[in-house]
C-alpha positions as MATLAB code, in Angstrom:
seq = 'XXXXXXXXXXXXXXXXXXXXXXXXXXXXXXXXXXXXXXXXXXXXXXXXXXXXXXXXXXXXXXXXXXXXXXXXXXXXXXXXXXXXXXXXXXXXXXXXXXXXXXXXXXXXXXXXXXXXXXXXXXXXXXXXXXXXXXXXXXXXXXXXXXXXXXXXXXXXXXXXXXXXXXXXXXXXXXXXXXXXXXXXXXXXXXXXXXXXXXXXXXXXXXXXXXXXXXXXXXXXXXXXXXXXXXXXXXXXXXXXXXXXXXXXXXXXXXXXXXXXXXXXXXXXXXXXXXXXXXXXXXXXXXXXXXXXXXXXXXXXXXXXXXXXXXXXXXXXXXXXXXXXXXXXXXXXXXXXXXXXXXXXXXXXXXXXXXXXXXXXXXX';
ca = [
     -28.626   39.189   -3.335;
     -29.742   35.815   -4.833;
     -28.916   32.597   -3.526;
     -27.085   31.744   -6.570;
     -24.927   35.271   -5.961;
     -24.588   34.356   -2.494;
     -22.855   30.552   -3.146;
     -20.465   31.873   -5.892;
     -19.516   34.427   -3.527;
     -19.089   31.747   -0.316;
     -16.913   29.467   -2.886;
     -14.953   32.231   -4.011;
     -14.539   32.972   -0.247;
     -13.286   29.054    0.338;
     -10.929   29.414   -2.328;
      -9.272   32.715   -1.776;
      -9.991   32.905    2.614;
      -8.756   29.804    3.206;
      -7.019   28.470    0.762;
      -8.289   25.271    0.081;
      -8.113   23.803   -3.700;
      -8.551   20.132   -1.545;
     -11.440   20.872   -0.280;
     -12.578   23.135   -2.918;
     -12.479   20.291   -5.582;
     -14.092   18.253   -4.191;
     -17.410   20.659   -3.461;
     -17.161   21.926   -7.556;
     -17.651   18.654   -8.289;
     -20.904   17.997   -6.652;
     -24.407   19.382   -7.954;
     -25.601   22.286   -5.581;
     -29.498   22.612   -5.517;
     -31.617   24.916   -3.284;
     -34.598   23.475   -1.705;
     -36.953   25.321    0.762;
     -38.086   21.330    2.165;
     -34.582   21.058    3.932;
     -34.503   22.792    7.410;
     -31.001   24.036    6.991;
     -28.610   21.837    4.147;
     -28.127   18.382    3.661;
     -26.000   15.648    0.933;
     -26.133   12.092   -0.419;
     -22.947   12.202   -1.427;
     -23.418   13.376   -4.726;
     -25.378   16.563   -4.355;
     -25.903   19.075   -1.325;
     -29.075   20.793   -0.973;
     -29.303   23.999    0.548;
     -32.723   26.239    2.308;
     -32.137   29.229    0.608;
     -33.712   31.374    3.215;
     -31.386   29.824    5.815;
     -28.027   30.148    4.146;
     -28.779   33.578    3.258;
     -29.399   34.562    7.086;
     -25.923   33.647    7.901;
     -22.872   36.166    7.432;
     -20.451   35.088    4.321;
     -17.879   33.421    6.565;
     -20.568   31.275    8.290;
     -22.011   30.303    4.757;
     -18.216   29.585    3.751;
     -17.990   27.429    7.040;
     -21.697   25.417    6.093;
     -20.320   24.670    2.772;
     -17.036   23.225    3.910;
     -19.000   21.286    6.339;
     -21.120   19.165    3.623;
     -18.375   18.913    1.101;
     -16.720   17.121    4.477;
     -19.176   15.108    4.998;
     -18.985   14.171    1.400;
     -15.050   13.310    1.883;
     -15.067   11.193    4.700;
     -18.135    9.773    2.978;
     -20.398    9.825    6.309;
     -22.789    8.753    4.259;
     -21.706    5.301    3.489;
     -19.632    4.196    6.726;
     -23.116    4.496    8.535;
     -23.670    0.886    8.304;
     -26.331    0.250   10.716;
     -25.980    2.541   12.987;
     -28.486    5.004   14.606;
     -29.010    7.854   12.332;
     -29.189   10.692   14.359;
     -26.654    9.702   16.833;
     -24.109    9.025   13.811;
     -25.127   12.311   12.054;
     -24.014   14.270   15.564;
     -20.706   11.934   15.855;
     -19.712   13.184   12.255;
     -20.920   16.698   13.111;
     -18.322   16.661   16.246;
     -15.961   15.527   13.939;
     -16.157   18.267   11.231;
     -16.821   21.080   12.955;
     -13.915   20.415   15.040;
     -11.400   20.079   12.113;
     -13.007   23.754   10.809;
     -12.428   25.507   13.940;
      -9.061   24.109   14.122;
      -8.364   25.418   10.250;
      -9.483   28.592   11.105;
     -12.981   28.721    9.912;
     -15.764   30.907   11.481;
     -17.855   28.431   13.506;
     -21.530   28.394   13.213;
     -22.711   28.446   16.817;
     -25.304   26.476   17.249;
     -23.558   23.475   15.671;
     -21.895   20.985   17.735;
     -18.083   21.253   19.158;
     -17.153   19.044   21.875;
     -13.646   19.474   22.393;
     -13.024   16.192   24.254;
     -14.138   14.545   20.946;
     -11.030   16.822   18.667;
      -8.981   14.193   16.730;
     -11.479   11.351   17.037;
     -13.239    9.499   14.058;
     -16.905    9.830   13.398;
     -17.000    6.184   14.872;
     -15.078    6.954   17.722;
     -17.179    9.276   18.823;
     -20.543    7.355   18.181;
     -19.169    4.955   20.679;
     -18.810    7.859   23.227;
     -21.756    9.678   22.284;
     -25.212    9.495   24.937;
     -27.958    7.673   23.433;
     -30.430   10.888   24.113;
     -33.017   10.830   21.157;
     -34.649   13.490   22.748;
     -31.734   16.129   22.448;
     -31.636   17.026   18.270;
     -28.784   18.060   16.669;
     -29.422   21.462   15.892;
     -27.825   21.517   12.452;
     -29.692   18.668   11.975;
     -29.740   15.577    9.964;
     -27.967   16.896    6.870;
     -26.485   13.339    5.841;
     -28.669   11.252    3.822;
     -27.465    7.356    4.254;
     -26.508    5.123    1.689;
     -26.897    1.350    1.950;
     -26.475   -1.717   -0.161;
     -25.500   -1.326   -3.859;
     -26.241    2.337   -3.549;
     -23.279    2.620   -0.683;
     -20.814    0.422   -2.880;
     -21.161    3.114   -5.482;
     -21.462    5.680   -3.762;
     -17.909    4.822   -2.026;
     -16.153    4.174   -5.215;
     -17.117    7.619   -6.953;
     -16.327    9.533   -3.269;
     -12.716    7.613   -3.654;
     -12.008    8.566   -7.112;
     -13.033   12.148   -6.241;
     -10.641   12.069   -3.185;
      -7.745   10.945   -5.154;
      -8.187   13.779   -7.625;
      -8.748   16.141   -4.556;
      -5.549   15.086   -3.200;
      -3.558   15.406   -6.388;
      -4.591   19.073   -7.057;
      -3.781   19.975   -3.261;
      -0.088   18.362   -3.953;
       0.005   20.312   -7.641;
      -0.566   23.995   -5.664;
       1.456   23.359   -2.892;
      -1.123   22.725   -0.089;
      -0.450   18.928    0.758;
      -0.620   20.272    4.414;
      -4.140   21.188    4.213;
      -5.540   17.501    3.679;
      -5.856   15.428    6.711;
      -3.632   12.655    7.395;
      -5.954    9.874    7.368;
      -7.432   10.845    3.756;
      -3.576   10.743    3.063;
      -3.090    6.949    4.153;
      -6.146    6.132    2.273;
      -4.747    7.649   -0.838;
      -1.904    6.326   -0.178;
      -2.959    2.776   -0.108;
      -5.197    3.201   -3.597;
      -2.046    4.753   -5.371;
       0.257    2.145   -3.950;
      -1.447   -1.358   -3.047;
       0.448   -2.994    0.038;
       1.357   -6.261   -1.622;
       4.454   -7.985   -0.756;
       7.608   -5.433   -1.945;
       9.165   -8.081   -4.386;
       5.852   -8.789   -6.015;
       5.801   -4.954   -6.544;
       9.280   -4.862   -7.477;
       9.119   -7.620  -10.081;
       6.685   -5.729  -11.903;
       8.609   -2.455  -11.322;
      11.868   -3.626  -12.937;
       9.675   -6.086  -15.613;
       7.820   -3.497  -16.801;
      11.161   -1.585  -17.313;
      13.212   -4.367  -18.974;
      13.801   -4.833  -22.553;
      13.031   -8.525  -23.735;
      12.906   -9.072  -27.393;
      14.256  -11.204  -30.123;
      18.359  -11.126  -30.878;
      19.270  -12.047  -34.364;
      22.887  -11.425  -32.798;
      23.029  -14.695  -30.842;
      22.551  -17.789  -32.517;
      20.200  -20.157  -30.636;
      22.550  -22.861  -29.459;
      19.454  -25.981  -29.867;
      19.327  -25.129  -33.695;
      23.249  -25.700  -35.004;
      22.371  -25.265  -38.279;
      19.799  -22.558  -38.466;
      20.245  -19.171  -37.341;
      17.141  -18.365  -35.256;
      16.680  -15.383  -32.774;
      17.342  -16.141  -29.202;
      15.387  -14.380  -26.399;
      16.869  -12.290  -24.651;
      16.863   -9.760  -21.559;
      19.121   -6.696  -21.579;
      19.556   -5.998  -18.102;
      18.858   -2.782  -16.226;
      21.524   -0.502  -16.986;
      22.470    1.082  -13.223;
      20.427    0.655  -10.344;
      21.380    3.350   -7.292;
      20.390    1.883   -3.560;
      20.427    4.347   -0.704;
      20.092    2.795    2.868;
      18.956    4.772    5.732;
      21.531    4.056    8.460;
      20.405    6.602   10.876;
      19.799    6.083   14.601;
      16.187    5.625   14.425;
      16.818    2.259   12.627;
      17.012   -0.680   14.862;
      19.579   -2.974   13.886;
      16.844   -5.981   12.781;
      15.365   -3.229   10.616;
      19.135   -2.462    9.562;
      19.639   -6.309    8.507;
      16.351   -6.539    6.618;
      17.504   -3.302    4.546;
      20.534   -4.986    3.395;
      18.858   -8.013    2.751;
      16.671   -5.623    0.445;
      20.281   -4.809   -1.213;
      21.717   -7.896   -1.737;
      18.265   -9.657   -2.880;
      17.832   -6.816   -5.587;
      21.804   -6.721   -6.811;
      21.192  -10.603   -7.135;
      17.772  -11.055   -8.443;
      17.959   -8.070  -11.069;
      22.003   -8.106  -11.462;
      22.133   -4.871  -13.109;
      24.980   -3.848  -14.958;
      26.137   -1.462  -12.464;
      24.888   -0.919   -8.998;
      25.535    2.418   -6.885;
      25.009    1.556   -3.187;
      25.376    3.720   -0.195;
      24.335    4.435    3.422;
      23.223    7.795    4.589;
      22.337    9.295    7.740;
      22.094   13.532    8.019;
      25.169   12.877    4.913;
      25.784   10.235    2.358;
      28.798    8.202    4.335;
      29.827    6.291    1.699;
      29.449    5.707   -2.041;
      30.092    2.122   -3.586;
      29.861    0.796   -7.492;
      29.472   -2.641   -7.920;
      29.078   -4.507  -11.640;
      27.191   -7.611  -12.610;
      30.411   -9.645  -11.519;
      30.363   -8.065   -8.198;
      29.094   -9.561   -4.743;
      26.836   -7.412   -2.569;
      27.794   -9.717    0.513;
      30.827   -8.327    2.070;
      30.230   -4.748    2.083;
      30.471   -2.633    5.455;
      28.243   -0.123    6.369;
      28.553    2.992    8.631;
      26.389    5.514    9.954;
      24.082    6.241   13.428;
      23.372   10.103   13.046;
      19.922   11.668   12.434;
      18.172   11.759    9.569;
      18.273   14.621    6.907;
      17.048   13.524    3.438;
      18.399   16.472    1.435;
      21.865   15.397    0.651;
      20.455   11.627   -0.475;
      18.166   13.822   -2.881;
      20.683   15.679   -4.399;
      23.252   13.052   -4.773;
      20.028   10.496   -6.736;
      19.448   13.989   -8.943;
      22.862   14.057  -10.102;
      23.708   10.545  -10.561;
      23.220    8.407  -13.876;
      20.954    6.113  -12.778;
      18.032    4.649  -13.867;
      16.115    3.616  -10.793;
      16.745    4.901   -7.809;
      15.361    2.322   -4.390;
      15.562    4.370   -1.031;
      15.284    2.208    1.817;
      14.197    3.646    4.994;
      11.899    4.382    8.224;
      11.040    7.385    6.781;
      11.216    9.438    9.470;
      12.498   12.845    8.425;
      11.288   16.421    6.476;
      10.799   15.592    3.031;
      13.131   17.870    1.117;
      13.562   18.011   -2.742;
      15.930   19.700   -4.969;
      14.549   22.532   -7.382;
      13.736   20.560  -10.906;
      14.428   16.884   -9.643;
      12.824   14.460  -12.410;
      14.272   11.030  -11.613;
      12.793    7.575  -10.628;
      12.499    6.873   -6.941;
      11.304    3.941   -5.159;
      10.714    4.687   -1.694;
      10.787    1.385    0.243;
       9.458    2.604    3.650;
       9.896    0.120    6.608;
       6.690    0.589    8.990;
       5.470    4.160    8.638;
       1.828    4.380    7.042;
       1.925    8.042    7.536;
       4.892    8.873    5.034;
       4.041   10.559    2.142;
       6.337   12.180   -0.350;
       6.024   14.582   -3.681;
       8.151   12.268   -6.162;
       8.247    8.322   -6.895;
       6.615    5.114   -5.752;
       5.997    4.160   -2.164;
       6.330    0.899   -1.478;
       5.389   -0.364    2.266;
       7.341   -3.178    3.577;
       6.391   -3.530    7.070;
];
């Protein structure tokens, strides 16, 4: 069988095997070139070369597991976050790394790589710092990361990021969010939704969705006797606020979430404002108008945390924007068909994630 034969057949493998469009996208998007020179496969980031002879000594699930190896490499972008660090030594802490994460998934390890289990969970820098400095011992996949430095790194990292993102996204699309790690997560996370002060982001929220525009219904009170336009902003039309009042929320975080409520009801006054506190069940439902004060309203709550009945009640409600405010700390769980517009303003949780809205941090 020819090489080419043999890498459609290890990609099909990734694909169908193991079940991995992340991972998957982001190797069909890198140039795959055989090359007798290279002692067993190595990438730049942008292309992954491959011995021929080599890969097609190994069994089909041990090419499947080389492959995923060097589109990892690519996605943690080893290649850049060398910095000046000792080649080899860094090319065996990312090794650790990788191979670990495989053998966890369920991938059929290629022995004579390196494993150390007291290194599972670890970054590639983590481990450097642990790692012996023994030149003399070679990693026997060897050095299959080529460095990038300077300008060429800069790049480098902004094409590996955009790939990433688009990774991610088709993960989420099939279903497999589980099957990218948490920390490529965060840094998504953090590209999609910027951590800049939560008003700032906010503001622009609510601007971008408010009408301002020219009235020839008003007359423009410094003109008495000419009818001119007046500018004019139609407010937001119903705003629905859901406050997590679960045990997990201390009551300083509990205070700064209605703080959230009564800043937004007064900033934005919309012309209806749904409010109401949930735990494992909505507790209470409140409408205010733009005559209204958010100030003296009492809250209850103190149960666990179950998002579901929050989710259904923002599906069938007639609001606009929806603003959750909350740790975060529960199983994401959506009803069938829901198509409205969530803010999730998460208090101090970099790890939440969720399938629907905008994430705002406001630790």
């Amino acid at each position: 069988m020819s090489f080419d034969a043999q890498m459609e057949n290890a990609k099909f493998s990734l694909i169908v095997d193991y079940e991995s469009v992340f991972i998957s996208t982001i190797l069909f998007n890198l140039t795959i070139l055989k090359d007798d020179s290279v002692p067993k496969a190595c990438t730049n980031g942008k292309y992954i070369k491959f011995n021929p002879e080599y890969f097609g000594s190994l069994p089909l699930k041990e090419r499947v597991f080389l492959l995923a190896h060097e589109a990892w490499h690519v996605c943690f972008n080893h290649m850049s976050r060398m910095d000046d660090r000792d080649h080899e030594k860094w090319n065996k802490a990312a090794d650790h790394v990788i191979n670990l994460m495989l053998i966890d998934a369920g991938y059929t390890f290629i022995e004579c790589g390196l494993a150390d289990p007291q290194y599972r969970g670890m970054s590639a820098e983590e481990v450097y710092d642990l790692l012996p400095d023994d030149p003399d011992e070679p990693n026997p996949m060897g050095n299959d990361i080529e460095p990038a430095t300077g300008d060429a790194a800069e790049e480098l990292t902004q094409e590996i990021t955009d790939l990433v993102v688009q990774a991610t996204t088709q993960a989420e699309m099939q279903d497999q969010a589980g099957t990218v790690p948490n920390s490529i997560k965060r840094m998504v996370q953090e590209i999609l939704y910027p951590e800049l002060p939560y008003g700032v982001l906010l503001d622009k929220y609510f601007n971008d969705r408010a009408h301002e525009d020219y009235s020839w219904s008003k007359r423009n009170r410094r003109y008495a006797d000419v009818y001119l336009p007046t500018l004019y902003s139609e407010r937001m039309g119903t705003i629905a606020i859901y406050i997590d009042a679960s045990c997990s929320v201390t009551d300083a975080q509990f205070d700064e979430y209605i703080a959230l409520m009564i800043a937004t009801k007064e900033r934005y006054n919309p012309k209806k404002m749904i409010i109401a506190d949930f735990d494992t069940e909505i507790k209470e439902v409140r409408e205010l108008h733009d005559h209204d004060s958010a100030r003296d309203i009492e809250f209850i709550g103190g149960g666990g945390t179950r998002i579901r009945p929050t989710m259904d009640h923002v599906h069938g409600n007639d609001a606009e924007v929806n603003i959750i405010i909350t740790d975060g700390y529960f199983r994401e769980d959506i009803p069938p068909n829901f198509d409205k517009e969530v803010i999730w303003l998460i208090d101090n949780n970099k790890d939440f994630t969720s399938s629907v809205g905008t994430i705002i941090n406001i630790n």
